[in-house]
C-alpha positions in Angstrom: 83.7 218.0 33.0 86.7 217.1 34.0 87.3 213.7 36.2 88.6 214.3 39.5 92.8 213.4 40.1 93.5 209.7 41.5 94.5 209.9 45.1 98.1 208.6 46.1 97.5 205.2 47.7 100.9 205.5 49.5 100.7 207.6 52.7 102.8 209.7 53.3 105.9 208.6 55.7 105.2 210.3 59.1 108.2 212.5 60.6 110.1 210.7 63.8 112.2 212.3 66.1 115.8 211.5 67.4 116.7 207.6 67.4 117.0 206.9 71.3 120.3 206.1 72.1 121.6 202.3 72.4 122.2 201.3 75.9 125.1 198.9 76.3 123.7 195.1 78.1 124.1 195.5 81.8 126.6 193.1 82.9 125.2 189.9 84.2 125.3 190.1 88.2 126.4 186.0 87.6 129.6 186.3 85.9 131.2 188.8 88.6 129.8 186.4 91.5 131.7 183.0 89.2 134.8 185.1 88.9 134.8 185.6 93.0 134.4 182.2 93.9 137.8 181.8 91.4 139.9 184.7 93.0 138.5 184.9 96.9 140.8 181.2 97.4 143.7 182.5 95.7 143.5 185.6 97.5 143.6 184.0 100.8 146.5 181.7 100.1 148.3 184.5 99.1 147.6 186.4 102.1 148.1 183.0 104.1 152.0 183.0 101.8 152.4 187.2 103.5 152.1 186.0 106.4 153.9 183.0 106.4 156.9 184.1 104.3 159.6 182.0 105.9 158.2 178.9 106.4 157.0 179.3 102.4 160.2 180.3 101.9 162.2 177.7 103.2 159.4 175.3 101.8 160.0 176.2 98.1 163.9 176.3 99.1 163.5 172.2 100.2 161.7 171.4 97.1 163.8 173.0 94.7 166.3 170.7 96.4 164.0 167.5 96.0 164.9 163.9 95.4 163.7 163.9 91.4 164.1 160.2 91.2 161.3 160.3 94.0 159.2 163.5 92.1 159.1 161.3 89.4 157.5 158.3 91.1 155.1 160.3 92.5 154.4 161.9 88.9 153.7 158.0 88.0 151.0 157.7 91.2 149.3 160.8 89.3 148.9 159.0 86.2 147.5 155.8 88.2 144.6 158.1 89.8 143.4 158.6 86.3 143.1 154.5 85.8 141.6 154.2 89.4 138.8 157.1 88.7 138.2 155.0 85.5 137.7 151.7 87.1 135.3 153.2 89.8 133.2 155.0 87.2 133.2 152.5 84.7 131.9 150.0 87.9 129.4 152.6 88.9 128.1 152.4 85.5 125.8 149.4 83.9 126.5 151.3 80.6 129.7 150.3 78.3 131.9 153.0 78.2 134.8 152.9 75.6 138.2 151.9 78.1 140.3 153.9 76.0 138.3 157.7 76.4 137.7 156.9 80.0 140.9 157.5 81.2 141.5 160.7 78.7 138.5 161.8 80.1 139.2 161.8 83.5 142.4 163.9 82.9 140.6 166.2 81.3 138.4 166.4 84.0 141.5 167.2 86.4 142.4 170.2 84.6 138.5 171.4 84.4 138.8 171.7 88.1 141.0 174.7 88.3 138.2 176.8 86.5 135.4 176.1 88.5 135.5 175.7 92.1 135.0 172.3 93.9 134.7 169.4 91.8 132.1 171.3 89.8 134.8 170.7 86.5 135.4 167.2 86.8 131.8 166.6 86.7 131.0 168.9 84.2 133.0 167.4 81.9 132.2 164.0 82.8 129.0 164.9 82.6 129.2 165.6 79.0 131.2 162.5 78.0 128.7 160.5 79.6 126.1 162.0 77.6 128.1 161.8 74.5 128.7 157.8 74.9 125.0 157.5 75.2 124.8 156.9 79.2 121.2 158.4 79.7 121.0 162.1 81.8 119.5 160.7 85.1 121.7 158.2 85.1 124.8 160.6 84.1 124.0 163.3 86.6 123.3 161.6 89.5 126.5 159.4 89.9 125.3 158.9 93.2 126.8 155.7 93.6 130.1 157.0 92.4 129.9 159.6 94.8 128.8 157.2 97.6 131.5 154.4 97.1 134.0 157.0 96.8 132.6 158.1 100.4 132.4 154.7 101.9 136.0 153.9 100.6 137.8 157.2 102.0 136.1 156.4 105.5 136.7 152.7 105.5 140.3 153.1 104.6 141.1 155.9 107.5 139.2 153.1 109.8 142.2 150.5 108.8 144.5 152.7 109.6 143.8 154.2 112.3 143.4 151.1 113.8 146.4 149.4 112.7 148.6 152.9 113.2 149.7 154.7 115.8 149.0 158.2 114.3 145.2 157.8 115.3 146.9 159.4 118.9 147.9 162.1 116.9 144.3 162.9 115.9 143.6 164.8 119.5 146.0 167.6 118.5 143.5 168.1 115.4 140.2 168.0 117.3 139.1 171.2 119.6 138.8 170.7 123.3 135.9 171.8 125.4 134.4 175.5 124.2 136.1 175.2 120.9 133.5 172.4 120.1 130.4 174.2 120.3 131.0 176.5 117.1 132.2 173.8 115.2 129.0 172.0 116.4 126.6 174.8 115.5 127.8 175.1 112.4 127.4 171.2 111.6 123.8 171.2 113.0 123.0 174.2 111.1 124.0 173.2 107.7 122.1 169.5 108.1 118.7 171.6 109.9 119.0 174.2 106.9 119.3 171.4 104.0 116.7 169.5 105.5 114.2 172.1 105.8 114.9 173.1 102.4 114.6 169.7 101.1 111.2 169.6 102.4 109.7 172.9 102.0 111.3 173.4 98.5 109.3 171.4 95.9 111.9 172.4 93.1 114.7 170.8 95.3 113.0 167.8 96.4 112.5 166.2 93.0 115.5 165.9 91.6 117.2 164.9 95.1 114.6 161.9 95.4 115.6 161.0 91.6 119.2 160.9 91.8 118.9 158.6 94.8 116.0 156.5 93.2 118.7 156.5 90.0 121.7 155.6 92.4 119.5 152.9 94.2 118.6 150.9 90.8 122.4 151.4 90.0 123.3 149.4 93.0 121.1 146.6 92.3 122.0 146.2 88.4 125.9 146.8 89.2 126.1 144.3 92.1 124.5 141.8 90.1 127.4 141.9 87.3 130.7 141.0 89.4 132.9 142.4 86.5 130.9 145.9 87.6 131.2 145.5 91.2 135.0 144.3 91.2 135.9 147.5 89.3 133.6 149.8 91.5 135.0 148.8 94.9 138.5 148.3 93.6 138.9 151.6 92.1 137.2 153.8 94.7 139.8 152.8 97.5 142.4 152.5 95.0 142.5 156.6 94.2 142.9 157.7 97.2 145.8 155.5 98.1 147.5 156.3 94.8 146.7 159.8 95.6 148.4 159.3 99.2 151.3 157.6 97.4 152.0 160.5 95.5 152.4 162.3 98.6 154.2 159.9 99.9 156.6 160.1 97.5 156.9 164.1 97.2 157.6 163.3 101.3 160.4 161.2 100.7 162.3 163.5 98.2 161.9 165.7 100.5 162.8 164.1 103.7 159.8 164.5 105.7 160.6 161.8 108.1 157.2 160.2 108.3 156.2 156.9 107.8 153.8 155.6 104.9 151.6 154.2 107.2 150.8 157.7 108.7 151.2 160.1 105.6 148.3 158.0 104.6 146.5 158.9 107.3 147.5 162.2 107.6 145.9 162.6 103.8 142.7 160.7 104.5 141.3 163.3 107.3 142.7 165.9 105.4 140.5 165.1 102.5 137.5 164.3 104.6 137.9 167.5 106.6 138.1 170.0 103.6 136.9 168.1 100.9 133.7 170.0 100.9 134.7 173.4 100.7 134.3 174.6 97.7 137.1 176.0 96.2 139.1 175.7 93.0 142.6 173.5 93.3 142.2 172.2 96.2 143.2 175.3 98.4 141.6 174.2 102.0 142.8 170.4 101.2 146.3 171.7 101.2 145.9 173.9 104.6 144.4 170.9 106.3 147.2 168.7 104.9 149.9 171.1 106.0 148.1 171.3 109.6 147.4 167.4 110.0 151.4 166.4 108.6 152.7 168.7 111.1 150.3 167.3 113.7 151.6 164.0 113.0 154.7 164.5 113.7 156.4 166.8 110.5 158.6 170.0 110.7 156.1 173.2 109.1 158.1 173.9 107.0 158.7 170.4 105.5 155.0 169.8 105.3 154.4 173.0 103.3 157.2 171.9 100.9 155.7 168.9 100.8 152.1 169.9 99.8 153.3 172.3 97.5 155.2 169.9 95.5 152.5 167.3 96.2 149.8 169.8 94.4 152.6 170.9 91.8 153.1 167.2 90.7 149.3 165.8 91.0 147.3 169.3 89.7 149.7 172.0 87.5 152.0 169.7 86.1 149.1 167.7 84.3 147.6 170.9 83.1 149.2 170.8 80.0 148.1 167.2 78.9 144.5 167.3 80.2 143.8 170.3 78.1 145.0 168.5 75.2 143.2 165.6 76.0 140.3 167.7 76.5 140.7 169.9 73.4 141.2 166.3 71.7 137.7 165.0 73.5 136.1 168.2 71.8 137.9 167.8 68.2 136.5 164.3 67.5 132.9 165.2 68.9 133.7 162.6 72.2 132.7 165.3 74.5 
């Protein structure tokens, strides 16, 4: 008899059908929302240039006709701003951070800006310096008391002048009268109603709010007790912004805007504390308030224009260049 065949351990491969098509990845709803936030400001200053063609016009006729001896100085106040954002971060700071990068990487954080909108760049890449020199993460993302001595500065300073100027008469052509007030009053109460309602509602919020000022509070008390750190903090943090209105200053004066120092500072100072909070790339509602509040101090339109446009030519585009090769130098040697 005759002993039955092995069976075929291996089963046999079963038939499939059609291999279902690949479907490309859907493109990410954030990406298209990041690259509106970049475009929607340049839009509108370009619609804001249509409509305005002859004062920009005759503004980028008066600046191609600048004073360069004065362009130049004000090219020097740019460079300062980088020493005075230093000082004030290094103050804010109870961590060592090396005096040579800090600078480097503050430039490279004024060239991060035009990427992302607001200030979001500069603290991006400060952010990741920090973190890089060792500065723990609470400490290096809250720079609350950056932030707030920054603040306290700007306001302090436009206080001085006011008060010792005779611009701060000028400041009732800037402010609404009667109706005007109430929207600009809505609006203020419901931004401060709808933060604080979220801040307590919103658990996910709440945290990390209460721990960047618990961070920034500790901060204050170990800074202030080192004189060194305090000296640099509150030394620094007035001293950009009156670098930064120097440089305006000076654009002004190549340009012949025909007003004084002591009210071009002020003139910058509400501008910056007006539309400093917007959030948009370059510094596009700064330079419409500072247009508005020049020519409400006493400056021909067209002027003013030429004189923020070569104000944000000398202190943003021109230093492009060398704070994306700082940057791309912070990246080579592993600093950032």
């Amino acid at each position: 008899m005759s002993s039955p065949s092995p069976t075929s351990s291996v089963a046999a491969p079963r038939a499939t059908g059609p291999a279902a098509p690949v479907r490309p990845p859907a493109p990410r709803p954030g990406r298209a929302v990041r690259l509106a936030l970049c475009l929607a400001p340049l839009l509108l200053a370009g619609c804001w240039a249509v409509v305005n063609r002859p004062v920009v016009h005759e503004g980028v006729r008066r600046l191609v006709a600048a004073d360069p001896r004065w362009l130049l100085a004000g090219a020097g106040c740019t460079c300062l701003t980088w020493v005075a954002a230093s000082c004030a971060r290094q103050g804010a700071l109870p961590d060592r951070v090396p005096a040579g990068l800090l600078p480097a990487s503050q430039c490279a954080a004024g060239a991060a800006n035009h990427v992302l909108p607001g200030v979001l760049g500069a603290h991006a890449v400060t952010l990741r310096f920090l973190r890089a020199r060792g500065v723990p993460l609470d400490r290096a993302t809250a720079s609350g008391l950056y932030s707030l001595v920054r603040s306290a500065a700007r306001t302090l300073l436009l206080l001085v002048f006011l008060a010792v100027s005779p611009a701060w008469r000028r400041l009732a052509d800037l402010v609404p009268d009667g109706p005007g007030l109430v929207p600009v009053a809505a609006v203020a109460g419901g931004v401060v109603t709808g933060a604080g309602v979220l801040l307590t509602l919103v658990r996910m919020l709440r945290r990390p709010v209460t721990g960047l000022l618990r961070t920034a509070l500790t901060d204050v008390r170990v800074v202030h007790a080192r004189p060194g750190r305090a000296l640099a903090l509150w030394g620094g943090a007035p001293a950009l912004p009156l670098v930064q209105a120097g440089a305006l200053a000076c654009v002004g004066a190549s340009l012949g805007l025909g007003l004084p120092w002591d009210r071009v500072v002020p003139a910058f100072l509400v501008a910056g504390t007006a539309a400093g909070a917007v959030p948009v790339p370059g510094g596009i509602a700064v330079d419409a308030a500072l247009v508005w509040t020049l020519a409400a101090f006493g400056a021909a339109p067209a002027t003013a224009t030429a004189t923020v446009i070569g104000f944000r030519l000398v202190t943003d585009w021109l230093p492009v260049l060398p704070g994306a090769l700082a940057l791309s130098a912070l990246v080579r040697t592993k600093a950032l």
